[in-house]
C-alpha positions as CSV (number, residue, x, y, z in Angstrom):
1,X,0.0,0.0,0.0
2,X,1.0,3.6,-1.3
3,X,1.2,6.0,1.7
4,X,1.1,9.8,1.4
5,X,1.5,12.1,4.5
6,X,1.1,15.9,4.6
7,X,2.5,17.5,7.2
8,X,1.7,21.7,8.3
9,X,1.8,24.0,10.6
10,X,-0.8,24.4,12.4
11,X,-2.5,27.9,11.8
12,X,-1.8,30.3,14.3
13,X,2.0,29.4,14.5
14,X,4.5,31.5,12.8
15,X,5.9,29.9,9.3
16,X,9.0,32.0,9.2
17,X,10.2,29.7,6.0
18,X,6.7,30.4,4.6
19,X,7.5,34.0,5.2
20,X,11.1,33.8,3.7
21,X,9.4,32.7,0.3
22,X,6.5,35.0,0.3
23,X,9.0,37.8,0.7
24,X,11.6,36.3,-2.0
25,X,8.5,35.5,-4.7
26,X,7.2,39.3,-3.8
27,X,11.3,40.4,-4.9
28,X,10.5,38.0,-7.9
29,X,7.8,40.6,-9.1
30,X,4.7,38.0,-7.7
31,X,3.5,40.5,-5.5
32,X,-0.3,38.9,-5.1
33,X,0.9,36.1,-3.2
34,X,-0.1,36.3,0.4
35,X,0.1,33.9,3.3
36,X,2.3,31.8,2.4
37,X,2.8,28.5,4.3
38,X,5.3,25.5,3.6
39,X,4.9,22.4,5.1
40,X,6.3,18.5,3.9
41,X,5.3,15.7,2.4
42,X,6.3,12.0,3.6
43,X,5.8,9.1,1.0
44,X,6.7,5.7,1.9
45,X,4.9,1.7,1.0
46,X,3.8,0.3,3.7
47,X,4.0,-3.5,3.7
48,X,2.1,-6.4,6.5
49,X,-1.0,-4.3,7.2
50,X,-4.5,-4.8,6.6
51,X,-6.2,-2.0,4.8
52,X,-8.3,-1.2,7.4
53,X,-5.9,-1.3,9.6
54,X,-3.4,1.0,7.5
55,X,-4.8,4.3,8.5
56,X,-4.6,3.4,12.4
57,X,-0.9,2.9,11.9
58,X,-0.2,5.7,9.7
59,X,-1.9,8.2,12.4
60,X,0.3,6.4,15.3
61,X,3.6,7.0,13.3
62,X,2.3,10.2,12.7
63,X,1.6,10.6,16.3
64,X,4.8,8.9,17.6
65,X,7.1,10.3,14.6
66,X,6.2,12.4,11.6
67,X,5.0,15.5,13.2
68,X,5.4,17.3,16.0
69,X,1.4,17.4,17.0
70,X,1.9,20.9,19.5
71,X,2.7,22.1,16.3
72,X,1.4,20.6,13.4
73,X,-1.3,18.8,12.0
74,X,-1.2,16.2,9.3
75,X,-3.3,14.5,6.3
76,X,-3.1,11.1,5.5
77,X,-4.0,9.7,2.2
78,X,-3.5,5.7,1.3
79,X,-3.7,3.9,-2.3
């Protein structure tokens, strides 16, 4: 199984590399881009899990690993 995990700030927290490339794409001449937030993307198979159990481990690795939850939140999409 194909796994996908988006992780982002959550809003409210300062993105100061969000920031850094609003300012740099305004310098560009793009000055209609506003609130600009980066966050990352995590692909990876996963192997030895049911499918309807997939999404239960995702979220505890997500919990335990792939984001910081005090700050970020996360999306998890399977195929």
């Amino acid at each position: 199984m194909r796994v996908r995990v988006h992780v982002f700030l959550k809003s409210g927290v300062l993105d100061v590399q969000g920031k850094a490339v609003e300012n740099a794409l305004h310098g560009l001449g793009w000055s209609g881009v506003s609130d600009v937030r980066v966050g990352k993307t995590i692909d990876f198979d996963l192997a030895g899990v049911e499918a309807s159990a997939a999404e239960a481990e995702v979220k505890r690795m997500c919990e335990t690993l792939l984001a910081n939850t005090v700050i970020e939140g996360y999306r998890i999409e399977l195929s």
